[in-house]
N, C-alpha and C positions, 0 to 999 in steps of 0.2 A: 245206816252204818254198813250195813249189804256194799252197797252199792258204793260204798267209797272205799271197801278192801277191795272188792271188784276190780274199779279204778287203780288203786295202788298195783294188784298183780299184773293187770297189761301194762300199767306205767313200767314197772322192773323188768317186765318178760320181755321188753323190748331192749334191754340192755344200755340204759342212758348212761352214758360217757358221765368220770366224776372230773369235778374242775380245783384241782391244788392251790389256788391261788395264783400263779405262775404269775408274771406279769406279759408273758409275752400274748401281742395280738391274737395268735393264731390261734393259743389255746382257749382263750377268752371267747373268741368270735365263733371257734367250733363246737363249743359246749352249748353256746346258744343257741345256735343254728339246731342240734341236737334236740335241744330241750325243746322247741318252737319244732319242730318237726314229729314230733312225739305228743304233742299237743296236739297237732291239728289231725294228723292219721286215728289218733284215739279218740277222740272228740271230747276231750277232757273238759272238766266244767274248770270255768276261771278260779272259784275258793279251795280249786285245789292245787293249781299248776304252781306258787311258791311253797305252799307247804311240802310237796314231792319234788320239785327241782331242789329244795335248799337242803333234803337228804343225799343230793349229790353233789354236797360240797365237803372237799376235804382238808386237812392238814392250816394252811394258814385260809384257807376261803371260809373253812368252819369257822374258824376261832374270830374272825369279821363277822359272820352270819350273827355268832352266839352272843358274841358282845358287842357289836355295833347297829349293825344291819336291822336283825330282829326287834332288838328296843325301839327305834325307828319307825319299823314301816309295819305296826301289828295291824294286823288284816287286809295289807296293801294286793297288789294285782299284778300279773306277772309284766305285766306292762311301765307298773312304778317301780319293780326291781330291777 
């Protein structure tokens, strides 16, 4: 448990970009890049990188995550998200 608040405070202290929903490419494609660059500098373990990326989803990205996404893909990899 250590070791996954651990995880969580340098996932945040690195300040990850949140993603609105937006539909535009750019903001899509930059949040990724984001989240993928923040994974690999931290050396994040895989059973955590959606559960901590999909805390940076906001407004209509949430409201996907909570009711579409999530039912979907429980315990998926950030590779099937």
């Amino acid at each position: 448990m250590d070791d996954d608040r651990d995880a969580a405070l340098v996932f945040y202290g690195m300040q990850p970009l949140l993603f609105d929903g937006t539909r535009r490419t750019v903001s899509l494609t930059g949040w990724l890049y984001d989240m993928e660059s923040i994974f690999r500098i931290s050396h994040m373990e895989a059973r955590l990188q959606v559960l901590l990326a999909t805390r940076c989803l906001a407004v209509e990205a949430r409201m996907w995550w909570t009711t579409i996404g999530e039912p979907a893909m429980p315990g998926e990899t950030w590779a099937d998200f």
